[in-house]
C-alpha positions as CSV (number, residue, x, y, z in Angstrom):
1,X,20.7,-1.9,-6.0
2,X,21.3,1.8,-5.5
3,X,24.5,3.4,-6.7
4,X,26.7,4.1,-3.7
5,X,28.0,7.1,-4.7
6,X,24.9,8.7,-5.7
7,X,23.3,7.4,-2.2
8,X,26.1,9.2,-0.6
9,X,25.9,12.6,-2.3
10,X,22.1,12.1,-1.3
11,X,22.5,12.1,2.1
12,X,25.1,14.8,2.1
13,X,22.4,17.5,2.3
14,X,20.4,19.5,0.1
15,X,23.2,21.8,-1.0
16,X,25.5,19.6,-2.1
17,X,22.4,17.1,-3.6
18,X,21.8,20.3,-5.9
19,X,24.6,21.0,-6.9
20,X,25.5,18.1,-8.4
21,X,22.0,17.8,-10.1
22,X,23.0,20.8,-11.8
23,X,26.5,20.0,-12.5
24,X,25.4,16.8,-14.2
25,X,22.0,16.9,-16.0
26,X,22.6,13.6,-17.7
27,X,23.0,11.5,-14.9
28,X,19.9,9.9,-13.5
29,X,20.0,8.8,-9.9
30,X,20.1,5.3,-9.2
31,X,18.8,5.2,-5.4
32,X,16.7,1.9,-6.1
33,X,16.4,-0.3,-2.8
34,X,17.7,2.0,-0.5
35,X,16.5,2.3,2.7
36,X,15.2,6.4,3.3
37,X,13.0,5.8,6.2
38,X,12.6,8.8,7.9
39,X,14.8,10.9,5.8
40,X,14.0,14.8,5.4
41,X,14.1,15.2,1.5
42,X,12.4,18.2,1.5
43,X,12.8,20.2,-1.8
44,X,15.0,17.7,-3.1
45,X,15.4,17.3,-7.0
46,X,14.7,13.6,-7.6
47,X,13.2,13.7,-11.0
48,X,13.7,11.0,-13.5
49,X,15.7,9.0,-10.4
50,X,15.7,5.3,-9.9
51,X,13.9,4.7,-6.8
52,X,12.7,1.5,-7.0
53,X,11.3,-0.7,-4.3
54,X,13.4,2.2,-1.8
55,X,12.0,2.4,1.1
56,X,10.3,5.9,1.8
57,X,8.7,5.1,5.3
58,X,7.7,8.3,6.3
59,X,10.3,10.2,4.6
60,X,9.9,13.8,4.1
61,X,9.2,14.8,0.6
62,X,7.4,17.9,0.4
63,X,7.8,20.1,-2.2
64,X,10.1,17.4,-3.7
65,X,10.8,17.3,-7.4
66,X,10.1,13.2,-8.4
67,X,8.1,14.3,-12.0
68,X,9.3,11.1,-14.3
69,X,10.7,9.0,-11.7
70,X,10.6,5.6,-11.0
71,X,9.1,4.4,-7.7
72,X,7.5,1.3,-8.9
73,X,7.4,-1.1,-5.6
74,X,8.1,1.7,-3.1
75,X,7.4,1.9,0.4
76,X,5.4,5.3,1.3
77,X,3.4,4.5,3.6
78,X,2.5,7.6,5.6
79,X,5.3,9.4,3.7
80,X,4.6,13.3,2.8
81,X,4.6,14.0,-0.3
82,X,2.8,17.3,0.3
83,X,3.0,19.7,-3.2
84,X,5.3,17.6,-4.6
85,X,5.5,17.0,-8.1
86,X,5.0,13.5,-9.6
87,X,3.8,13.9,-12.6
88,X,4.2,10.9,-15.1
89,X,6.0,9.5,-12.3
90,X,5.6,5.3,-12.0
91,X,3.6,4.4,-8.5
92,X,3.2,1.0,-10.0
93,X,2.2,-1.3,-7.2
94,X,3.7,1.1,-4.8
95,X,2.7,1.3,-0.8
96,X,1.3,4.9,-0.4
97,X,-1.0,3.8,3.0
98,X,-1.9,6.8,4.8
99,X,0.6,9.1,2.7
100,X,0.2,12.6,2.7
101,X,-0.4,13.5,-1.4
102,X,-2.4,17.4,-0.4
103,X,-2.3,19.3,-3.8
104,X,0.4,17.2,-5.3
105,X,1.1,17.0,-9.0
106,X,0.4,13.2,-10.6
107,X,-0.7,14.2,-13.9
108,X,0.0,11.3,-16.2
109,X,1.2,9.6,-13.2
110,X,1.2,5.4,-13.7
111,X,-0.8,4.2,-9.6
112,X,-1.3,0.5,-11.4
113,X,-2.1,-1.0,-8.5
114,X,-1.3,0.7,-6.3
115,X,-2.1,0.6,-2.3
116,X,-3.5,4.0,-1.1
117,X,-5.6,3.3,1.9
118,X,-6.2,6.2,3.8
119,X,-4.5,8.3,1.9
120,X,-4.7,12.1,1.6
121,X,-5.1,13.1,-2.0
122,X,-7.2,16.2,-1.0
123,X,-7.0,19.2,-4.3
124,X,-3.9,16.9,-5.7
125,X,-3.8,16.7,-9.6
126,X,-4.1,13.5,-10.8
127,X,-5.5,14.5,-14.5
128,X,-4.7,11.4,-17.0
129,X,-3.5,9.4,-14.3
130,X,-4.0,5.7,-14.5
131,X,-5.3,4.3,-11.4
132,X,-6.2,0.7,-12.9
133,X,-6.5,-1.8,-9.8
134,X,-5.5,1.1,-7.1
135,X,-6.8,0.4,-4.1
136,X,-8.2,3.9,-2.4
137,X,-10.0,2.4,0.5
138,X,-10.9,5.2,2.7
139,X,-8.6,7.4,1.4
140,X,-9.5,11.7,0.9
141,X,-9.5,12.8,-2.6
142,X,-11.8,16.0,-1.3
143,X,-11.6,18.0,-4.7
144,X,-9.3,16.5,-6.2
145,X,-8.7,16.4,-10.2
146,X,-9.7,13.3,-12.1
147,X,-10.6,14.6,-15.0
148,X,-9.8,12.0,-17.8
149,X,-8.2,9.6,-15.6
150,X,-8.5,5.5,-15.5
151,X,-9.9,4.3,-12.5
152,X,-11.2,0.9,-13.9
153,X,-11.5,-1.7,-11.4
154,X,-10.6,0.9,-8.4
155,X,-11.8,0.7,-5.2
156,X,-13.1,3.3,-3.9
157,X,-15.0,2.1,-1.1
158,X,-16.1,4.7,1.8
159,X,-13.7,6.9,0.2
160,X,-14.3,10.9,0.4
161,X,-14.6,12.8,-3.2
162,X,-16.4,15.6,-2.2
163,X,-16.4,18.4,-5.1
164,X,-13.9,16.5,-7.0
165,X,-13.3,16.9,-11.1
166,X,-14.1,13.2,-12.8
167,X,-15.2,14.8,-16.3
168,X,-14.8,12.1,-18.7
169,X,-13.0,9.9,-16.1
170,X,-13.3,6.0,-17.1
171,X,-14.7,4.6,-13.4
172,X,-16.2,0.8,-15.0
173,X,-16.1,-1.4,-12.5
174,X,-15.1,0.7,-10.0
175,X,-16.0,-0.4,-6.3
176,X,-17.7,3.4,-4.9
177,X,-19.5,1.4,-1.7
178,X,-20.7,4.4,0.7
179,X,-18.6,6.7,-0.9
180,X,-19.1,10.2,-0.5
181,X,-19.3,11.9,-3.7
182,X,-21.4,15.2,-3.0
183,X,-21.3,17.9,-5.2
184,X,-18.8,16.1,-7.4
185,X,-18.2,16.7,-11.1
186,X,-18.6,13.5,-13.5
187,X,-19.6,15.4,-16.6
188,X,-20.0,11.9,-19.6
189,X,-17.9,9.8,-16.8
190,X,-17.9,6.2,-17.9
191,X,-19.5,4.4,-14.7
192,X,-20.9,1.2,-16.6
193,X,-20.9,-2.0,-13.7
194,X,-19.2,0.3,-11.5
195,X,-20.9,-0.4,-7.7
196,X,-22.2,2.8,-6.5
197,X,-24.3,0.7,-3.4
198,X,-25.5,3.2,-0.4
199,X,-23.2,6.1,-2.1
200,X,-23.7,9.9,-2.0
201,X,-24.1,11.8,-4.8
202,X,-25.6,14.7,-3.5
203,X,-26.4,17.5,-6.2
204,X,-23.5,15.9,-8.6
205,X,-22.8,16.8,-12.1
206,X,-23.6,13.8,-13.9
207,X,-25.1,14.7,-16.9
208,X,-24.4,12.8,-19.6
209,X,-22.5,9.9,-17.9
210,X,-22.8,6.3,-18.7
211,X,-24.0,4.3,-15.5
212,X,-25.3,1.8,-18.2
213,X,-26.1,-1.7,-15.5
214,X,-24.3,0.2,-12.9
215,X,-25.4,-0.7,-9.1
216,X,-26.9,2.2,-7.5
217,X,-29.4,0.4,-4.9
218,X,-29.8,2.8,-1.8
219,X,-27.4,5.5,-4.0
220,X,-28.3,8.8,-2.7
221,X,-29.1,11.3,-5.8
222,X,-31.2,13.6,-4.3
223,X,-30.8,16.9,-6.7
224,X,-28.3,15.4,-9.1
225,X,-28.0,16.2,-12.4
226,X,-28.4,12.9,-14.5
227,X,-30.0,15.1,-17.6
228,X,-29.0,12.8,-20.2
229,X,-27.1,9.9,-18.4
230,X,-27.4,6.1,-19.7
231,X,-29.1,4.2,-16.9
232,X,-30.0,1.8,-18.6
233,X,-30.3,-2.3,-17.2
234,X,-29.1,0.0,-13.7
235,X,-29.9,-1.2,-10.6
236,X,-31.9,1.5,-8.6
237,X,-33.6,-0.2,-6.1
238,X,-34.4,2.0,-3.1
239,X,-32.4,5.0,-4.3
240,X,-33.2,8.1,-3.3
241,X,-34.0,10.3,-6.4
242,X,-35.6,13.2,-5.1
243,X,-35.3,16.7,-6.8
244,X,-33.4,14.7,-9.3
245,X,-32.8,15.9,-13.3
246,X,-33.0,12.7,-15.3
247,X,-34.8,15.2,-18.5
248,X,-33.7,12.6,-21.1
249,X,-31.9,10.0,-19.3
250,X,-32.3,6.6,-20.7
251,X,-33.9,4.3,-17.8
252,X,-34.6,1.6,-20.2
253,X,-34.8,-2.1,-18.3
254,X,-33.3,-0.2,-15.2
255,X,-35.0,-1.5,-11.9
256,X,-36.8,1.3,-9.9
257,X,-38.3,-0.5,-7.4
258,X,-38.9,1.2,-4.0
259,X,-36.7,4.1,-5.7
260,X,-37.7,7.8,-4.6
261,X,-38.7,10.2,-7.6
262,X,-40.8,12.4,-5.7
263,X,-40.0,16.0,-7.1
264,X,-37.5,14.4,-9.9
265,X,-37.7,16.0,-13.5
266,X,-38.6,12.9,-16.1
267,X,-39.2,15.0,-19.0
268,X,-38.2,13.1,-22.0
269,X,-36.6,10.1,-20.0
270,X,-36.6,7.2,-21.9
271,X,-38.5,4.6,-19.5
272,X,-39.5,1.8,-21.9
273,X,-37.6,0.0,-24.7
């Protein structure tokens, strides 16, 4: 349970808050299962803090300092946590539905299954971040950076990631159903058995990913890059290929039935075993 005193000084106001983060370095806040619904927290220095299972219920938290904090089990939902710094902060199996993360700092930040349906992740930073299980569901990551992050197992289902960074980004087994992923950047992404089903990939940067038995039936790639990319055992069935670069890609065993290639650049794709 939260430490009275330290819930008190809280809600005393920002002054006084800061002050006594200053005065005592040391000390981390314990604020863990207290109720801050609604709360304006704007600004506030709440880094390293215990914040555990609190409820944030729409609680105002932009520009908020919460880098290295503990909000494992936390109630966001439609909290806004606009430019606010989280990085290596623990989301763990926190409740951010419909929270407002716009250009937000989660480098290294721990979202282990996490709920963040519908939320707005829109230019945030979530380099390194480890998004194992997290459930993204609609949510806006519209250039957004992924680069090196885990998103194995995420769902990603009709979710927006338009122009975002994914270099190098582990995505196997992630669910990407009708998900909009035009113009995005997935330089050597790991994609292998990830369900890419009806998505758009308009003129993405894909070259050299691994979409090794991926399933990318009706996948919209029409002037991709995929020069180099592992398709191999891939499901392409009706995908729309057109104007697409796949010089050197390895279709070996992939299924290409009904697939659109018209205008697509094969040169040196590998097509048989």
């Amino acid at each position: 349970m939260a430490n009275t005193e330290h819930l008190a000084l809280l809600q005393l106001g920002a002054v006084r808050w800061t002050y006594w983060r200053k005065e005592n370095p040391q000390i981390e806040p314990d604020l863990s299962y207290a109720s801050l619904r609604e709360e304006n927290l704007r600004g506030r220095n709440l880094s390293t803090a215990n914040l555990q299972k609190a409820d944030l219920y729409n609680t105002l938290l932009i520009a908020a300092n919460l880098s290295g904090a503990n909000l494992s089990g936390a109630n966001l939902q439609k909290a806004k946590l606009i430019e606010t710094e989280l990085i290596e902060a623990n989301l763990s199996l926190a409740d951010l539905t419909k929270a407002n993360l716009t250009n937000a700092e989660l480098r290294g930040a721990n979202l282990i299954g996490a709920n963040l349906i519908g939320a707005n992740l829109n230019n945030a930073d979530l380099r390194e971040a480890n998004l194992l299980g997290t459930d993204l569901t609609g949510a806006s990551l519209k250039g957004a950076d992924l680069n090196l992050a885990k998103l194995v197992k995420t769902n990603l289902c009709e979710a927006n990631l338009t122009a975002a960074q994914l270099s190098q980004a582990d995505l196997s087994s992630a669910n990407f159903y009708k998900a909009e992923l035009g113009g995005a950047y997935l330089y050597k992404a790991i994609l292998t058995k990830a369900n890419l089903n009806a998505t758009h990939l308009i003129q993405a940067y894909c070259f050299g990913a691994n979409l090794g038995e991926a399933n990318l039936k009706r996948a919209d790639f029409r002037w991709t890059n995929l020069s180099k990319a592992n398709l191999s055992g891939a499901d392409l069935r009706g995908a729309n290929l057109r104007g697409a670069n796949l010089h050197k890609a390895d279709l070996r065993g992939a299924n290409l039935h009904e697939a659109d290639l018209t205008g697509a650049n094969l040169y040196k794709a590998q097509l048989y075993n």
